[in-house]
LUMMI-149913 format. One record per residue (C-alpha): residue number from 1; x, z, y. Coordinates in Angstrom, 3 decimals. Layout:
// residues N
REC bavex        x        z        y
REC   NUM        X        Z        Y
...
//
This chain:
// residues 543
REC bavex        x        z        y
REC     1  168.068  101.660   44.069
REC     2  166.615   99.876   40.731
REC     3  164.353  100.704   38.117
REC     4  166.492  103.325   36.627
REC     5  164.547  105.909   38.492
REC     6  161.392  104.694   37.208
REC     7  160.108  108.296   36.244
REC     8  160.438  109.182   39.045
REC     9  157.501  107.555   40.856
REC    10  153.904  108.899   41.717
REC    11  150.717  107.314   41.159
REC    12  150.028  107.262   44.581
REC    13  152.557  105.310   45.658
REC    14  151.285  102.106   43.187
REC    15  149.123   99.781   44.877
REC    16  148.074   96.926   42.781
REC    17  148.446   93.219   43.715
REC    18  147.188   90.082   42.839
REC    19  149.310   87.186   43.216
REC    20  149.545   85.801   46.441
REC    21  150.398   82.011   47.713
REC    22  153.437   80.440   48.659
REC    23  153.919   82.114   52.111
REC    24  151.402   84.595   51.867
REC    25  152.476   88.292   53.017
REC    26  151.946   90.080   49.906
REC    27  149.899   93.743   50.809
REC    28  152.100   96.777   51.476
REC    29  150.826  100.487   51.842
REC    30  152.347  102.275   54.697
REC    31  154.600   98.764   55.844
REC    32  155.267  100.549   59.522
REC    33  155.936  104.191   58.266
REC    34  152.858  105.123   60.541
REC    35  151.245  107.631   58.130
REC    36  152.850  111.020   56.890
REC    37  152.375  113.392   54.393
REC    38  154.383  116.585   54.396
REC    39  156.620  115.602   56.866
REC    40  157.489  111.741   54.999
REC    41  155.863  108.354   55.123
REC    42  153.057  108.343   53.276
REC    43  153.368  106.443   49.712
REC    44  156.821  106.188   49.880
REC    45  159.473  108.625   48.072
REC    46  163.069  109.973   48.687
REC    47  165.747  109.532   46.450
REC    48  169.638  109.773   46.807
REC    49  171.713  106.909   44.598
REC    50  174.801  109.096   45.187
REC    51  175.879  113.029   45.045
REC    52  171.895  114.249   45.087
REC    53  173.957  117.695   45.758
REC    54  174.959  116.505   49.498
REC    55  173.124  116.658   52.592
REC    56  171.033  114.364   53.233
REC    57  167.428  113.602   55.353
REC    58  164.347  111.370   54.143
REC    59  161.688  111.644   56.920
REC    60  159.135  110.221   58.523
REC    61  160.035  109.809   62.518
REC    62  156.743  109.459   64.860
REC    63  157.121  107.316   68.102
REC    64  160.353  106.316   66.977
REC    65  159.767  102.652   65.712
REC    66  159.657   99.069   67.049
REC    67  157.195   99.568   69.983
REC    68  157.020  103.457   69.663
REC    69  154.697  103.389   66.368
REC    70  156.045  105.122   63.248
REC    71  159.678  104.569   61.468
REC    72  161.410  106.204   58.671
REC    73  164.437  108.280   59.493
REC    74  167.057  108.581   56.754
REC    75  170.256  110.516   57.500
REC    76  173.189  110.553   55.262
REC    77  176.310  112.261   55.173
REC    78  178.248  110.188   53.551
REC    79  177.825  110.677   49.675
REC    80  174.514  111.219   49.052
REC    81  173.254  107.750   50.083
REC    82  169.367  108.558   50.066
REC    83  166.149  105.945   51.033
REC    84  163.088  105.583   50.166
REC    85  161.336  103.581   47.369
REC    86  157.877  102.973   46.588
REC    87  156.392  100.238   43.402
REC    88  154.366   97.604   43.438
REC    89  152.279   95.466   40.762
REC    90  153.604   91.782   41.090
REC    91  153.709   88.176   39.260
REC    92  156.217   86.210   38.458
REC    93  157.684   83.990   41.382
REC    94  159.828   84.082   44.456
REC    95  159.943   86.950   46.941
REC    96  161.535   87.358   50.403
REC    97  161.722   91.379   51.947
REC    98  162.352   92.260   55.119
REC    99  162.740   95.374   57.336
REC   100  163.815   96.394   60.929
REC   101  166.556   98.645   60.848
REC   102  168.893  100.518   63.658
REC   103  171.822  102.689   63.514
REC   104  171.308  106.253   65.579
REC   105  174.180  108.620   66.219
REC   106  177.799  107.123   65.604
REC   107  176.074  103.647   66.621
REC   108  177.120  101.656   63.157
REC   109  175.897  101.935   59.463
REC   110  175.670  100.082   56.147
REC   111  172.640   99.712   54.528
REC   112  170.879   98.073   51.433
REC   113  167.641   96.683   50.932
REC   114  166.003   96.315   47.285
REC   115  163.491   93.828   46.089
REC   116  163.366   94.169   42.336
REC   117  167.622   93.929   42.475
REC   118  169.846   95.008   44.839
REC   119  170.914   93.064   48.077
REC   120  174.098   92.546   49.849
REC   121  175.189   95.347   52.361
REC   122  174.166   95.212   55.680
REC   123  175.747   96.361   58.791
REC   124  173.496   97.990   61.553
REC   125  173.925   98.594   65.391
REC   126  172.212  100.295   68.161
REC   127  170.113   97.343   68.735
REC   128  166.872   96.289   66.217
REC   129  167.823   93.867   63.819
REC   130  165.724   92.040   61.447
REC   131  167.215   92.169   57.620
REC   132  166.286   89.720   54.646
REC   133  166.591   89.497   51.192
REC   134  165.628   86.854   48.875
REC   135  164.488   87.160   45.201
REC   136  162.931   85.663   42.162
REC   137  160.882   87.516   39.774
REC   138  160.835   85.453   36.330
REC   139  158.202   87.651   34.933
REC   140  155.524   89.926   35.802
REC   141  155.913   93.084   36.533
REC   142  153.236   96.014   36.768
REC   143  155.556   99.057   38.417
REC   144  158.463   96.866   40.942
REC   145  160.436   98.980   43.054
REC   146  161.549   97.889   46.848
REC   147  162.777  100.173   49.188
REC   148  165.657  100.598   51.663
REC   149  168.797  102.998   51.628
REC   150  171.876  104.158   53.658
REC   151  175.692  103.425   52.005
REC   152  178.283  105.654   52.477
REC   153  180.849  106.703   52.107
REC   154  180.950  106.802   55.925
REC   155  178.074  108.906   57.537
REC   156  175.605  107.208   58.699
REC   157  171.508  107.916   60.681
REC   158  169.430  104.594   60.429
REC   159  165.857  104.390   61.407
REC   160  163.431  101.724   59.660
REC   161  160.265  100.011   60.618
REC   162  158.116   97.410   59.664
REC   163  158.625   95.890   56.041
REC   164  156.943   92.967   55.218
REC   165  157.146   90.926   51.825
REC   166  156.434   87.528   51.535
REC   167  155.554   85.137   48.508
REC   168  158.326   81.887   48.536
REC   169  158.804   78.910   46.651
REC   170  158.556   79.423   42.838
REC   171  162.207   79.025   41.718
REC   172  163.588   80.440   45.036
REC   173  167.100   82.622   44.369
REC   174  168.301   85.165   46.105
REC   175  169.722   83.893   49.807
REC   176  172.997   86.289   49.647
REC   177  173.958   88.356   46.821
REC   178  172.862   87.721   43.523
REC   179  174.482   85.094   41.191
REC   180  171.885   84.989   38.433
REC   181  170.412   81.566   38.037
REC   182  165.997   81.097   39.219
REC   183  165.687   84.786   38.123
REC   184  167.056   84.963   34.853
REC   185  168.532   87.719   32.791
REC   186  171.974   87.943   33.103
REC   187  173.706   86.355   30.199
REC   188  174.972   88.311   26.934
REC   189  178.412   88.243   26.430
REC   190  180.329   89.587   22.554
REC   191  183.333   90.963   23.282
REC   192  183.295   90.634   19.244
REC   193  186.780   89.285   16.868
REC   194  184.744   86.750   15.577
REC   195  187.374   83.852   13.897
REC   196  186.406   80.476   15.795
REC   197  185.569   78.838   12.278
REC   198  183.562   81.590   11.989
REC   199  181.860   80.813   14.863
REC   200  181.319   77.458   14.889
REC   201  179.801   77.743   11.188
REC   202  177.441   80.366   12.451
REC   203  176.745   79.384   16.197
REC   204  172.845   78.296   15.609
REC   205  172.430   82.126   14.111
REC   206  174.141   84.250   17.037
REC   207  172.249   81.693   19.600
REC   208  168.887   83.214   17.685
REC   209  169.977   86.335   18.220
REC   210  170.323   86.106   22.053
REC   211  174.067   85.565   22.437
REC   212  175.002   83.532   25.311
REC   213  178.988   83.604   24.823
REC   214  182.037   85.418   22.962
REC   215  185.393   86.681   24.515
REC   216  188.243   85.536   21.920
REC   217  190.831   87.406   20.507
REC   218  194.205   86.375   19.246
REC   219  194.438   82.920   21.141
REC   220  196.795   84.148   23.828
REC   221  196.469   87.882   22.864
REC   222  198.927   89.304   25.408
REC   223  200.351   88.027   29.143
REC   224  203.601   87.781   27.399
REC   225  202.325   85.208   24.464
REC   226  202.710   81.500   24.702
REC   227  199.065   80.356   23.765
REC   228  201.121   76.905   22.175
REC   229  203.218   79.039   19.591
REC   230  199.893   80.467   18.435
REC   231  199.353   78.044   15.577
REC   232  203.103   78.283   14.491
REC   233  204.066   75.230   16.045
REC   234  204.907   75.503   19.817
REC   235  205.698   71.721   20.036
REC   236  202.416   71.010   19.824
REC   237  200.862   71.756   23.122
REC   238  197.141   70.292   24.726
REC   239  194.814   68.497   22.815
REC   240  197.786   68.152   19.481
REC   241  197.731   71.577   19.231
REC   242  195.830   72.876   16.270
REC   243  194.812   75.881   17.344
REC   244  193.165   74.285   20.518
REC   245  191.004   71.739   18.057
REC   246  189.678   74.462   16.225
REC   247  188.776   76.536   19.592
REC   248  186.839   73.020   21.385
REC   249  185.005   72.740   17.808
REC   250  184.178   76.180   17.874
REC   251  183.179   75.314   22.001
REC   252  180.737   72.198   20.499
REC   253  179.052   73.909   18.170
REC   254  178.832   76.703   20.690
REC   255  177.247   74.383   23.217
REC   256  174.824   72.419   20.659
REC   257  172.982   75.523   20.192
REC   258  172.964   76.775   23.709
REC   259  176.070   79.728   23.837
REC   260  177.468   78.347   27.255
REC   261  180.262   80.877   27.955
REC   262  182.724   81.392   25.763
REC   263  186.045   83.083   27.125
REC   264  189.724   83.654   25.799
REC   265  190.656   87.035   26.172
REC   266  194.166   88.193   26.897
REC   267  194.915   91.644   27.647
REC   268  197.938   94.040   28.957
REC   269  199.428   94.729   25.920
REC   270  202.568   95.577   27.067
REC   271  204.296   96.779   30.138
REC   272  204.757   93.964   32.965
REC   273  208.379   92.994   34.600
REC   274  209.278   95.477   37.705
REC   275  207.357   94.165   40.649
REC   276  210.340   92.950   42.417
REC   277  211.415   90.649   39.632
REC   278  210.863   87.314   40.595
REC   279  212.612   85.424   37.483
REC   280  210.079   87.835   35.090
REC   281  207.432   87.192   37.154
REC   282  207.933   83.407   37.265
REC   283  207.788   83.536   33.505
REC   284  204.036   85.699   33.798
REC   285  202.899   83.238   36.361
REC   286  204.195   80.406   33.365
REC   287  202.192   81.819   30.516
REC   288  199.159   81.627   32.832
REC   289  199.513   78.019   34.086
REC   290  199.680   77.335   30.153
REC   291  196.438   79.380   29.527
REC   292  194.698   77.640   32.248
REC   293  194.983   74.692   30.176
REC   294  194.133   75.897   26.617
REC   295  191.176   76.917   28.323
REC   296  190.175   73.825   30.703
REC   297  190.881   71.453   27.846
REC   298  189.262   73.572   24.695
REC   299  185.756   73.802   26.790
REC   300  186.270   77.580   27.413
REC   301  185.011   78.551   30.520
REC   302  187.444   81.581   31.930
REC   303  189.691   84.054   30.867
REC   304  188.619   87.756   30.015
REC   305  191.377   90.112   31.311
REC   306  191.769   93.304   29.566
REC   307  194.154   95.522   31.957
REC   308  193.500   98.967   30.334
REC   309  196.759   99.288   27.871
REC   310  198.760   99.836   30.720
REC   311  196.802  102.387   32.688
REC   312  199.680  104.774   33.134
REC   313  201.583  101.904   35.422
REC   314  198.510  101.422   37.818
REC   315  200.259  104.804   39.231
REC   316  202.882  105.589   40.946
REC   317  205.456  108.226   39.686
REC   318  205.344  111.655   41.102
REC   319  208.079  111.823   43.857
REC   320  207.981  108.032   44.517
REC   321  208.744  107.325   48.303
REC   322  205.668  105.734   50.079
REC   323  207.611  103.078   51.201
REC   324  208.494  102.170   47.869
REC   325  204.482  102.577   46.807
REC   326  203.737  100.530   50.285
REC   327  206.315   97.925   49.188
REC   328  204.874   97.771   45.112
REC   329  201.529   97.526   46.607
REC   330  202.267   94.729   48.255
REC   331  203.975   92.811   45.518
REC   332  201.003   93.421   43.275
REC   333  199.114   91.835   45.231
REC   334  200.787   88.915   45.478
REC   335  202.147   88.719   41.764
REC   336  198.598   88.623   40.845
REC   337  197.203   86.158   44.227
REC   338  200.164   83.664   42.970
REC   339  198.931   83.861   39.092
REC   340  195.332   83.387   39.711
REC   341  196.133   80.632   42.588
REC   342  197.927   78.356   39.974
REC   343  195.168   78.870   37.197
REC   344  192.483   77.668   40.013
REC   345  194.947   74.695   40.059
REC   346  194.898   73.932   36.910
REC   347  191.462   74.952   36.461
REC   348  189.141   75.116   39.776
REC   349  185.762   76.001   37.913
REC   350  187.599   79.214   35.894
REC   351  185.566   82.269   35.826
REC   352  187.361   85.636   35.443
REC   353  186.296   88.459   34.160
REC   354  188.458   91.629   34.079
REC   355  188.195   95.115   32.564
REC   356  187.243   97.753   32.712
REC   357  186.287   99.224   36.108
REC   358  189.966  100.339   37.147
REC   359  188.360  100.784   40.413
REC   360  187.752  104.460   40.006
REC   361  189.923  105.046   37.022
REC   362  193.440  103.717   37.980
REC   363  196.008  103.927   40.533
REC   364  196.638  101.787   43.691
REC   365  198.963   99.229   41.513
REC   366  195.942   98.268   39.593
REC   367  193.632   97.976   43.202
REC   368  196.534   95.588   44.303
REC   369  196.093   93.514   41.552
REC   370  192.574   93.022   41.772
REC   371  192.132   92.808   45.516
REC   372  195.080   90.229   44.756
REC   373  192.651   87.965   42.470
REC   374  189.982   88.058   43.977
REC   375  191.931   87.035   47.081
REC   376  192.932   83.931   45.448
REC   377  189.088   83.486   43.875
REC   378  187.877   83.825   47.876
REC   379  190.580   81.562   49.036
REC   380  190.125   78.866   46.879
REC   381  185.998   79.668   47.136
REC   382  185.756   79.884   43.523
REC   383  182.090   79.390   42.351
REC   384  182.720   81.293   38.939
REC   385  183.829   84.188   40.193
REC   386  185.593   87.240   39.598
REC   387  183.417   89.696   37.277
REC   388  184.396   93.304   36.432
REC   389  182.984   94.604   32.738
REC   390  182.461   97.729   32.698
REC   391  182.680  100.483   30.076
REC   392  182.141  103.458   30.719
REC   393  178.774  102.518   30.698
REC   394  179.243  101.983   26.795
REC   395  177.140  105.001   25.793
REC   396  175.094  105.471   28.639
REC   397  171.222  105.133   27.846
REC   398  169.923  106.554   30.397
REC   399  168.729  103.905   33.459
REC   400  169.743  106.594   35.943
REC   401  173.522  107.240   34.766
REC   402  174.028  103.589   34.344
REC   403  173.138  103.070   37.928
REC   404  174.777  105.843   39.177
REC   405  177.783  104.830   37.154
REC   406  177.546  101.273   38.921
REC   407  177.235  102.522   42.165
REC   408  179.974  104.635   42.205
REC   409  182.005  101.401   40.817
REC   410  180.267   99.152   43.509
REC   411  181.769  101.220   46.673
REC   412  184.891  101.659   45.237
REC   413  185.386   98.017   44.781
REC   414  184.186   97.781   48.491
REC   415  186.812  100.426   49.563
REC   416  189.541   97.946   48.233
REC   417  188.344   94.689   49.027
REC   418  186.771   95.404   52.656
REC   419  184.488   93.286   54.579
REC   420  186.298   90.218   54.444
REC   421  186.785   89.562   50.948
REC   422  182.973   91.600   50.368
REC   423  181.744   88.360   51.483
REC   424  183.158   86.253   49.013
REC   425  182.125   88.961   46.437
REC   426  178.594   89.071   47.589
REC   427  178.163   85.452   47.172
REC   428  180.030   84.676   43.721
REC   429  181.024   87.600   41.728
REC   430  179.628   90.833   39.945
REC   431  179.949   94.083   38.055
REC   432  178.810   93.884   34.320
REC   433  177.532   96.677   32.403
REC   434  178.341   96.987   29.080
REC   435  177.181   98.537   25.631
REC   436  179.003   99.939   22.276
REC   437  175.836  100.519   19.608
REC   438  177.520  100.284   16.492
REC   439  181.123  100.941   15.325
REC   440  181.506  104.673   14.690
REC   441  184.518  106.789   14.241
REC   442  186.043  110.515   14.805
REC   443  189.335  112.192   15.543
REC   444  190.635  114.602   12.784
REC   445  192.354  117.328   14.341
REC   446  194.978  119.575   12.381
REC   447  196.636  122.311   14.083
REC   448  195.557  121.586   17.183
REC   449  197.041  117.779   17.258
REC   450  194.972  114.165   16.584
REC   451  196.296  113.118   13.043
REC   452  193.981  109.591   12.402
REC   453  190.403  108.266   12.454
REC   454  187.560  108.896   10.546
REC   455  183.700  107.890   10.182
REC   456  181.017  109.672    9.970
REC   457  181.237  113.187    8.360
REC   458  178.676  113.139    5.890
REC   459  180.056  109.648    4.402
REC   460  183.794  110.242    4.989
REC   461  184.032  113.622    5.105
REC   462  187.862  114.330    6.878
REC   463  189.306  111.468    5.074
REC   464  191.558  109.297    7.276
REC   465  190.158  105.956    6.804
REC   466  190.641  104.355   10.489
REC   467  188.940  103.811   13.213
REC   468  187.294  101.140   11.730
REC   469  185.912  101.786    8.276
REC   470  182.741  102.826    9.383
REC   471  180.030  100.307   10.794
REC   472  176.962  102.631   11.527
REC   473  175.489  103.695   14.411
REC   474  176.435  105.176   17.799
REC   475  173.021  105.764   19.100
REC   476  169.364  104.597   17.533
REC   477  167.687  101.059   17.989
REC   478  165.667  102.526   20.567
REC   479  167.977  103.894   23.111
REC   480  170.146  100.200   22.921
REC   481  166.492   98.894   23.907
REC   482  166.345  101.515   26.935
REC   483  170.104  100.447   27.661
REC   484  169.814   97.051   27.248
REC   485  166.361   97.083   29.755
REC   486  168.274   99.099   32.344
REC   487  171.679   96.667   32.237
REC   488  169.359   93.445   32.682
REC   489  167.733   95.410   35.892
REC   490  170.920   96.375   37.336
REC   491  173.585   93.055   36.475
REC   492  173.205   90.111   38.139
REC   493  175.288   87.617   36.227
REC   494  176.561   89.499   32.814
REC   495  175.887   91.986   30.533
REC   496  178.307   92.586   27.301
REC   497  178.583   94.201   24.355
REC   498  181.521   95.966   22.506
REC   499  181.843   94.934   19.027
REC   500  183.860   97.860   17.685
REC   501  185.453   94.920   14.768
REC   502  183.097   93.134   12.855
REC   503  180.314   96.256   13.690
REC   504  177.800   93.208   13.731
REC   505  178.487   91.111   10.238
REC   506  179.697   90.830    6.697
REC   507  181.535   88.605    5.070
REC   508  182.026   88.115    1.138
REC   509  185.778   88.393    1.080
REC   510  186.375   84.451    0.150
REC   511  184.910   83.705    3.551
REC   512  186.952   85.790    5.394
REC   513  190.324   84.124    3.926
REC   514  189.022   80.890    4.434
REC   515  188.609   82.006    8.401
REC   516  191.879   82.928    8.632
REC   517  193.797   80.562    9.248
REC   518  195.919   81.284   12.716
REC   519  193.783   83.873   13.564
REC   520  193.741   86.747   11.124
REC   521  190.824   88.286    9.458
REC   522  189.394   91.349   11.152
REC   523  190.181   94.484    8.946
REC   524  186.563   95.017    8.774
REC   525  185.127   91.878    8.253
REC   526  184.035   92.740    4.911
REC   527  182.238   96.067    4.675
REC   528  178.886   96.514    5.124
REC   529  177.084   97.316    8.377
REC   530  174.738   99.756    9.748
REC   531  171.305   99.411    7.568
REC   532  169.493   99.106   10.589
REC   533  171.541   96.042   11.693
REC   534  168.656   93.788   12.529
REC   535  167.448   96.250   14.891
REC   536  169.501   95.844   16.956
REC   537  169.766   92.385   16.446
REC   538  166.083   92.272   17.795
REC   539  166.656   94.173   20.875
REC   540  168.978   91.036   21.752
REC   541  167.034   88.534   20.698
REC   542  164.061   90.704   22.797
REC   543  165.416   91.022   25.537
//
């Protein structure tokens, strides 16, 4: 539950609050689900986070709570995973929710308590059990949303009782789940080619505009690259390497001017070794020790996997044996365990982040290899992290299909890590929602088959020009803001935007050779952007 269903609440269910004390219980309508209306507790309203289309039961249950009072009944089948919200009028400061809860039927179920974010899962008996969940409100806010739900996908019938919310210390964070620093808005991340002279010129005008870090390209651009030979002299390696000066320059200026979290990205460009070849494998592993170091000694902070180029390998071919798919499985898992064990080595604050959300769009190769690093993040208790960017929430302005969209991401990644590593994920790591505004092109289709890229229509007509000649628009100013608002609400550490090129500058061509350099100009660094370019720019800086 989060504030993408924020249309969906009634008046009645607002009760207005004035801020309370440190330790005072902040006033709840309805706490003990002891009044009903139509058959429901009173002031508070049923929703399903998962397929609204499945059975499901949101109901008040007399005589059924802690000491035979009132409770709320909530049965779920397994994919609708319904609750109950209500809102509340709040001030800035630290927050601590609680609720009785207890499994019926089957005896066991997951649940998930929300206090202006989402907390951890829970697991539920027979027996009463007293949850909590710890947050920090930076700001006030007039229309809050707690409430409770049931997970699936395993069925589950859970009765609650008794929720109480109490004020904390100012500056409290969450006790379990949440990684976001005393409250604060996730961070904004460019996944943007932006040259590193470029950058480091220009830092002091991107920190204005709300940027908190870039993702590089073209320092190690694929698995297979040594990140040494990158500035045409792979003798040169650490801090002689020229490449590497101009990346910790680029990391100063960066840092002056607040951008904290910068990140080299390196993606699957091309297909990896067989799983069962060790000598190939060695080699990956290699490259990776050697990026861990560009990294540690530049002043990046992690490495920004990109695993999408290879999607068709994430699944096996049809007529495969399963022992064979068993045995690859396994091997993924490790190949990737090993990798990101010797980068922790090299580099034990590393943060990863990995994309996109391969969790419910690839095959069980690709589940391997992430259960694999975040095995060796877990092992080694990594406090940065692993952090999966999503994006197929790149056009999604609607606050309801983004969380949906999450949610759907969220169990899946629970499906493949399981309890275990789910703790170590709880505690350090996230999913990050991410948005593509500007950068606008088209198929052109001729007899039936994709012949190139064009922009928009009424510029370009059915010209091929590339996928990157045009710089407008996606979507308006106003549904980014409504994207951007919903992302903060529902990320805890990151949110990132998709830079389709240079979609967010221009450069007069002289500047653009001078950034050259080792890393080549973007094709699109000089042609002019969207018009409305600084509104967008303001919805960052806004947010």
């Amino acid at each position: 539950m989060t504030n993408r269903i924020m249309g969906l609440w009634l008046a009645a269910g607002l009760l207005v609050v004035t801020m309370p004390a440190c330790g005072q219980q902040v006033r709840l309508r309805n706490a003990g689900f002891d009044q009903q209306t139509g058959g429901r507790p009173t002031g508070w309203y049923a929703y399903a986070w998962g397929d609204r289309e499945a059975d499901y039961t949101v109901a008040a249950a007399p005589g059924l709570g802690r000491g035979g009072t009132g409770a709320l009944r909530v049965v779920n089948s397994g994919a609708a995973e319904p609750g109950a919200y209500t809102r509340l009028s709040v001030g800035a400061g630290g927050y601590e929710m609680s609720v009785w809860a207890r499994a019926l039927g089957a005896g066991r179920a997951t649940v998930q308590l929300y206090l202006f974010g989402r907390s951890p899962s829970f697991e539920v008996g027979a027996a009463w059990t007293q949850l909590t969940f710890r947050t920090t409100l930076r700001e006030p806010n007039r229309n809050a949303e707690i409430g409770v739900r049931v997970l699936g996908p395993q069925a589950g019938e859970v009765l609650f009782d008794d929720v109480a919310i109490v004020m904390t210390a100012a500056g409290a964070t969450t006790a379990t789940t949440s990684t976001r620093v005393d409250g604060a808005k996730p961070q904004l991340l460019m996944f943007a080619p932006i040259n590193v002279n470029h950058l480091t010129d220009s830092a002091a005008q991107w920190a204005a505009n709300g940027v908190d870090g870039f993702m590089f390209r073209r320092l190690m651009d694929s698995w297979d690259i040594d990140v040494w030979s990158v500035d045409g002299d792979p003798t040169t390696t650490g801090s002689d390497d020229r490449m590497l000066q101009e990346v910790a320059a680029a990391n100063r200026a960066s840092r002056e001017v607040g951008i904290t979290s910068n990140f080299m990205k390196v993606a699957l460009y091309r297909p990896l070794p067989a799983w069962d070849d060790d000598a190939a494998w060695a080699r990956v592993t290699a490259n990776f020790h050697e990026a861990a170091r560009f990294i540690r000694l530049s002043g990046l902070v992690g490495m920004a996997l990109d695993t999408e180029y290879i999607s068709a390998a994430y699944t096996p071919a049809r007529g495969t044996p399963q022992a064979e798919i068993d045995r690859n499985v396994a091997l993924a898992r490790e190949r990737w365990r090993t990798i990101m064990a010797d980068m922790y080595t090299v580099y034990p604050d590393l943060i990863l982040l990995t994309m996109p959300e391969g969790a419910v769009l690839y095959g069980p190769y690709w589940a391997a290899m992430f259960e694999g690093m975040v095995q060796a993040a877990a092992d080694r208790q990594a406090r940065g992290g692993v952090h999966l960017l999503l994006e197929r929430t790149y056009s999604m302005t609607n606050a309801g299909s983004l969380g949906r969209s999450m949610g759907e991401v969220q169990r899946a990644v629970e499906r493949i890590l399981g309890p275990g590593l789910m703790a170590y994920w709880d505690q350090y790591c996230s999913l990050a929602p991410g948005a593509w505004p500007l950068g606008y092109y088209r198929p052109i289709m001729r007899g039936g088959e994709r012949v190139g890229w064009s922009g928009r229509e009424e510029t370009f007509g059915d010209e091929i020009v590339g996928s990157y000649a045009d710089k407008s628009s996606r979507y308006s100013a106003g549904d980014f803001a409504r994207q951007m608002a919903a992302m903060d609400s529902l990320a805890s550490r990151y949110v990132w935007i998709y830079s389709h090129g240079a979609a967010f500058w221009q450069l007069p061509a002289e500047q653009a050779k001078r950034y050259e350099r080792y890393q080549k100009s973007n094709m699109n660094d000089e042609l002019p952007t969207d018009p409305n370019l600084d509104q967008y720019l303001a919805v960052m800086r806004q947010r």
